[in-house]
N, C-alpha and C positions, 0 to 999 in steps of 0.2 A: 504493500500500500504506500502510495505516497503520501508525505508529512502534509499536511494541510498548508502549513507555510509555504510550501514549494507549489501548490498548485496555481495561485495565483500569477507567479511566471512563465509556469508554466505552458495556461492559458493565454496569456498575452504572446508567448513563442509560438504556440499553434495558429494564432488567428493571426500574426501577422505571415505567417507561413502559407494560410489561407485565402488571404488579402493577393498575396504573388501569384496563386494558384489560378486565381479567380480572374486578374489581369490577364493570364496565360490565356485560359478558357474564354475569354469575351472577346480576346483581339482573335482569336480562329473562327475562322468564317466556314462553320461546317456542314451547316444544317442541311445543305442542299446537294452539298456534293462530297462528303467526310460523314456522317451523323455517326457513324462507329468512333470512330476517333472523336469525336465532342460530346460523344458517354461518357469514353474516357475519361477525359478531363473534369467532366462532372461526376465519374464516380471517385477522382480524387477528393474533389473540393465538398465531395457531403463527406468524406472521411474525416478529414483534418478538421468539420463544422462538428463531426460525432465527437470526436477526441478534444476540443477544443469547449465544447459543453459541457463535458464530463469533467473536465480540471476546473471548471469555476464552479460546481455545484457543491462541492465541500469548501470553495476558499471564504476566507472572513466574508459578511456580506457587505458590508459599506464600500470596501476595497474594490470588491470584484461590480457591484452597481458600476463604477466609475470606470470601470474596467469594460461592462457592456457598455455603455451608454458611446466610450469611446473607441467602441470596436465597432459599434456599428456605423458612426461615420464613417470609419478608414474601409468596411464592406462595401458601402452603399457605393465609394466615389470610382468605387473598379469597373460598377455601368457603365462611367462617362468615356470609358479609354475607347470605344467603338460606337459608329453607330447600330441599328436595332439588327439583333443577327438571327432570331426564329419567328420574328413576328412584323407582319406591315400595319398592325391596329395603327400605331403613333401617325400615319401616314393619314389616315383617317382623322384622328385627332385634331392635327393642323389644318387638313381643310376645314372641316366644323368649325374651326375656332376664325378662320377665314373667310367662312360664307358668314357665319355672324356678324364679322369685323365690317363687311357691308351692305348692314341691316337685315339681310335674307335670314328666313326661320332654317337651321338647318333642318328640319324635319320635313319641309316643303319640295324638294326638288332634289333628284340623284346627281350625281358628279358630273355623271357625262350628260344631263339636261343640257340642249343648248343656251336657255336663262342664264348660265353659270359661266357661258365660256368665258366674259373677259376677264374671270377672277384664276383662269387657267397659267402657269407657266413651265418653264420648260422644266424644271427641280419636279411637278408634280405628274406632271403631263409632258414628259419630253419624244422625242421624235427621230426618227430616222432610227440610224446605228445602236442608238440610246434604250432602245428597244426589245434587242437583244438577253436584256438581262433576264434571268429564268422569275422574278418575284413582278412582274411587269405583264397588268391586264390587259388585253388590245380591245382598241377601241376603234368600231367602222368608218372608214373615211374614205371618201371620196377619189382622192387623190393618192397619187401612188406611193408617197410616203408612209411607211406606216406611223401610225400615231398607237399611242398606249399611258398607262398610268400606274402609278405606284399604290394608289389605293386599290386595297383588294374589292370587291363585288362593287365596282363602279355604276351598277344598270339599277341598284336595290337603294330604298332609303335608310336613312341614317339609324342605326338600331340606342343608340345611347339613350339614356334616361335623361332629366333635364338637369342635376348638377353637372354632372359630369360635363353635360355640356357647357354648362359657366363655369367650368376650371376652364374647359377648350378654350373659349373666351377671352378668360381673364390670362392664360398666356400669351394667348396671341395680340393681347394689347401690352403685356409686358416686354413683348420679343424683339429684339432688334431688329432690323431688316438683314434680311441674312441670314438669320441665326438656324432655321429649320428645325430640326428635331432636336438641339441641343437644349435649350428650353422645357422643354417636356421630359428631359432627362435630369437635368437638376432637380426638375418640381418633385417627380420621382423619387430621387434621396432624399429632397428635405423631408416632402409625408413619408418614408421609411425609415428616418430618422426619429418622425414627430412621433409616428405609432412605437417606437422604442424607449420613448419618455414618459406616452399614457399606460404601457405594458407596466413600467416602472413605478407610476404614482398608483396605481392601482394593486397593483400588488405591497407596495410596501406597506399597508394596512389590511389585504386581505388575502398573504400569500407569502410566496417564497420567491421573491427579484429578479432572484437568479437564474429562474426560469426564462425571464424574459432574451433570455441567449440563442432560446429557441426559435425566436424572431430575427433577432440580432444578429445574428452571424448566417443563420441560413441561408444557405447559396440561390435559392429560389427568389431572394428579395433583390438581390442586384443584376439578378439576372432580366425577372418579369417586371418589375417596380422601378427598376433604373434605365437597365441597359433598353429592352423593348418598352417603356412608360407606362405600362399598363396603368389604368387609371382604377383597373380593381382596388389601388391601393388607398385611393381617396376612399373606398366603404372600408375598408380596413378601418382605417382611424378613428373612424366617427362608429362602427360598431366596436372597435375596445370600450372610447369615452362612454358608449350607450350602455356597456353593461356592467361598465363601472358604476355608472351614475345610478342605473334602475336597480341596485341594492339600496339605496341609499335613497332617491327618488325618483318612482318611478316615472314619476309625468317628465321629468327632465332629461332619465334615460329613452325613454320611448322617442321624444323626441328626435334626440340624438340616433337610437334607429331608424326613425323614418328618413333624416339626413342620408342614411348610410344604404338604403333602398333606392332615394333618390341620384344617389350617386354611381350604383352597379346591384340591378334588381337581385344578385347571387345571395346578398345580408339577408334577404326577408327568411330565409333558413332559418337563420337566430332567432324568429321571433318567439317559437314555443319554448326556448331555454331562459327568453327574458322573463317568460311566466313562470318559471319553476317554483314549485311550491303556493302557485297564487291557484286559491279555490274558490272563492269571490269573483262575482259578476263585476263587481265595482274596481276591486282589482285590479281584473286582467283589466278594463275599460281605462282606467288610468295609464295604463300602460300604452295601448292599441290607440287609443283616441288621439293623442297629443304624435304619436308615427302617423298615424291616418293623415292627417292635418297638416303634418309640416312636408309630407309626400306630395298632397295637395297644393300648398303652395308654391311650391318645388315648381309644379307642374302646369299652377295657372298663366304666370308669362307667356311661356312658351306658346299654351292654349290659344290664349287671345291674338297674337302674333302669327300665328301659322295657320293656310290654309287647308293642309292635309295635315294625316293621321300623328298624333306625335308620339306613337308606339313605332311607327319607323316599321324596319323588318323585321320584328321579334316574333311575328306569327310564321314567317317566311323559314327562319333564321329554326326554330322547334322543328320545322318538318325538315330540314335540309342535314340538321342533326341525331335525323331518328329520333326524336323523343318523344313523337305522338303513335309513331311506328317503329315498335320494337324492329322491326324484320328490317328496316329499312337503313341501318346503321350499325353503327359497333355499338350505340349505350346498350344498356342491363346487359352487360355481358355475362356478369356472374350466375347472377338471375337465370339468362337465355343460357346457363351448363347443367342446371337442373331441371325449367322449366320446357314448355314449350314456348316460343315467342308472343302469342297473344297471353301470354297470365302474367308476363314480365311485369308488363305497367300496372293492372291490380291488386298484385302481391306488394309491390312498394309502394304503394299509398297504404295496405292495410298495415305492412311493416313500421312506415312514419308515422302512422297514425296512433300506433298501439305504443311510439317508443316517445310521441309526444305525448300520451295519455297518461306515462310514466313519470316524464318529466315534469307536468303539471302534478301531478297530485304527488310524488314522492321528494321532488326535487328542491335545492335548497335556493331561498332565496337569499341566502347571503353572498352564497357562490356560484350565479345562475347560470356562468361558462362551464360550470362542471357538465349540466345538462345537454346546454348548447351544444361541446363539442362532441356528445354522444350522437347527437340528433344527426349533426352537420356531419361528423364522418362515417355514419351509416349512410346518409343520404349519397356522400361521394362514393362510398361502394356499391352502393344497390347503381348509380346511374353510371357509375364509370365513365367520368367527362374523360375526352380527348386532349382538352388545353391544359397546359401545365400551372399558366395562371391564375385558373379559377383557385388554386390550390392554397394561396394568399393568403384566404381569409380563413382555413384549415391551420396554417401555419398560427396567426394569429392567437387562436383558439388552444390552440397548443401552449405555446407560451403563456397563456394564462391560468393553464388548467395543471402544466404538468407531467401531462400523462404522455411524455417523448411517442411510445410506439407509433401513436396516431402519425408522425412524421414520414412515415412509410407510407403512406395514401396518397401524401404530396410526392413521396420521391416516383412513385408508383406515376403520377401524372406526368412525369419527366419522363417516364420510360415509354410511357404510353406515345407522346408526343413525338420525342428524338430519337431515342432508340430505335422502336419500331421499324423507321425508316429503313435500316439499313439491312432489314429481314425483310422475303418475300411475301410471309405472312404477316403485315401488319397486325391486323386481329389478334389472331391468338397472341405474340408478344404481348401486347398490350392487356390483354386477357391473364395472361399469366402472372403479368406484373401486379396489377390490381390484387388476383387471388393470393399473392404471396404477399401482399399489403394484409392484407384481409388474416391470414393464418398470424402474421405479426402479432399484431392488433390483440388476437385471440391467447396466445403466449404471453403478453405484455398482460392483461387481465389476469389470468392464470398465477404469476410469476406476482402481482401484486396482492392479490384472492391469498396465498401462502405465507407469505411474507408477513400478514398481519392476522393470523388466526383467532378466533376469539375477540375480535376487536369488536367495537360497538356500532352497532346500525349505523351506514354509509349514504350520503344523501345520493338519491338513484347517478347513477352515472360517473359519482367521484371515484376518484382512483386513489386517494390516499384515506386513511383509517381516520381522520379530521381535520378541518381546515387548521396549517400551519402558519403559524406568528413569526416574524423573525423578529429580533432585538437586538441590540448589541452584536450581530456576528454569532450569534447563536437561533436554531428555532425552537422553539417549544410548541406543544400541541393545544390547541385551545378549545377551550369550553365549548362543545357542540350548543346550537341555538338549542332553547327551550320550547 
């Protein structure tokens, strides 16, 4: 064993060892033509993040806080060394924040509307030779040049929700002329940074800190949150604050959820874990009302402002995914190894159903991410998403709660996405990845189930024997609620 003393340097030698690793991996441009070789590299960088976790969970706590908080800038800033390498969202991104910049709703008209062309240039929309490049849509033209764009599904409207689209926005008035996606790559690290702060203030009255490493260092946060901008990471933020806050008050936390819906509809998952323990009508309504509402408002601009739908392609976007049709894609994979394809989708609503039913009437409301990340990472198993990103708000949920195994669901989205590639059989990789997320998961339960024998009734979903206090550099266990 190592001395407690030593692990604190430990950990700061891993993650800056991490930090290099992580430069390595975002400047290789592999996704499309290497994916084997940028597994690679990313199954270095979740190594050194495993190893690099595990030395700050015994060290002093005050130490090692300062120790996350400053490890996760020196993660985040390894995004910026490339532009976006598995994903063209950000590209999306700036135009939105572009057709807004000259008063157009983005919700009203696709890329390639001719409305839009003189907002077109050659960075988004370039031409000839330019063309060539494999992540480049083509677009019908008349003329023999060909023309094409960076944005992926050019013909389809804009699927984002209405914050999101005022970060798009509010970058695009921040942004120099020039600047392109570097902009949305900063913004990136600072909310990856900022959700490393609310992990921190949140835990340190209802948790163990040091968990928040599980955020912090994780290689999925510089990679989707910086490097590719995902803006997943804006409901990130605002579903930590939300479920901090709705211990404490719920009208304030709800809020703060509906924020977090309005920014990437993937939060509204969180909502049955905001309830835990809430068996009151009045309750949950405190909770639910004040999300309803600020989602609402979220959403009236936009409304009034736009001629068409400002759901965009999100009805488009579910069937081109398989989610209303099992047969018709890789989700319920796990599901579609036992089942037949049409029971996929009815089996996990009754699954969510019966593991929200849990959560509300067993679950704790002091600790209402313990529930959450039960909910949330069933959910991501029963549907086995393709994008690595969606995975953010998993990770999040992690670091709050704890319970590491669950990080296997996220890496499991990695494998799903990149790896895959580089096998004939997409599918099944990606099938398998998930399932051996999944047997994890079930070990890591297991392995915690032993570990505390005889211990006192666990609020549904937690994984430790009571919620932990830290103090001084030590924790102690505390008084379960009455």
């Amino acid at each position: 064993m190592i001395e407690p003393r030593l692990r604190l340097p430990l950990a700061a030698v891993l993650t800056t060892a991490l930090a290099v690793a992580l430069v390595w991996t975002v400047e290789f441009d592999g996704y499309r033509r290497d994916p084997g070789g940028l597994s690679w590299r990313y199954a270095l960088c979740w190594a050194l993040f495993a190893a690099a976790a595990w030395a700050v969970r015994r060290a002093p706590v005050r130490r090692a806080v300062a120790l996350i908080l400053a490890g996760s800038a020196l993660v985040a800033v390894t995004g910026l060394v490339a532009p976006p390498r598995t994903s063209t969202d950000a590209y999306r991104y700036a135009w939105d924040g572009r057709v807004q910049a000259s008063g157009t709703s983005p919700y009203d008209y696709v890329p390639a509307a001719p409305e839009l062309a003189p907002l077109r240039d050659a960075w988004l929309f370039p031409t000839g030779a330019a063309c060539a490049g494999p992540d480049r849509a083509r677009l019908a033209s008349p003329a023999a040049t060909p023309r094409c764009t960076r944005l992926n599904r050019p013909a389809v409207h804009t699927i984002y929700p209405p914050l999101a689209e005022s970060y798009f926005y509010g970058v695009q008035l921040l942004s120099p002329d020039g600047a392109r996606l570097k902009p949305l790559q900063i913004g990136g690290a600072v909310l990856s940074v900022a959700v490393t702060g609310a992990l921190l203030l949140v835990l340190r009255r209802r948790g163990d800190p040091r968990t928040a490493a599980y955020w912090a260092w994780c290689p999925a946060v510089p990679v989707e949150a910086v490097n590719n901008a995902h803006v997943d990471v804006l409901g990130v933020l605002f579903t930590v604050a939300g479920l901090g806050a709705v211990a404490v008050r719920r009208a304030r936390g709800g809020a703060l959820l509906g924020a977090a819906v309005a920014a990437k509809l993937v939060p509204a998952v969180v909502l049955p874990g905001a309830l835990s323990g809430v068996r009151r009508p009045r309750d949950a309504a405190a909770v639910l009302l004040p999300a309803a509402a600020v989602l609402a408002l979220c959403y009236l601009p936009y409304l009034l402002a736009s001629h068409d739908s400002v759901l965009g392609y999100l009805s488009g976007y579910l069937n081109e995914e398989g989610y209303r049709d099992a047969s018709a894609g890789s989700r319920y994979a796990l599901l579609r190894l036992l089942l037949p394809d049409a029971w996929a989708l009815p089996v996990l609503v009754v699954v969510l159903i019966l593991l929200c039913g849990g959560v509300l009437w067993h679950g704790s409301p002091e600790r209402p991410w313990c529930g959450t990340l039960l909910v949330t990472g069933a959910a991501f198993l029963l549907l086995t998403p393709g994008y690595s990103w969606y995975a953010l708000l998993l990770i999040a949920l992690v670091a709050l709660d704890g319970r590491w195994e669950w990080l296997a669901v996220a890496a499991a989205g990695t494998v799903a996405y990149v790896t895959a590639r580089a096998f004939p059989a997409h599918g099944a990789v990606a099938t398998t990845a998930y399932a051996v997320a999944a047997a994890g998961v079930g070990v890591g339960w297991l392995v915690r189930r032993r570990a505390a024998p005889g211990s006192p009734r666990r609020p549904f979903g937690a994984g430790a024997p009571l919620a932990m206090r830290v103090r001084g550099g030590r924790a102690r266990t505390a008084r379960p609620p009455r």
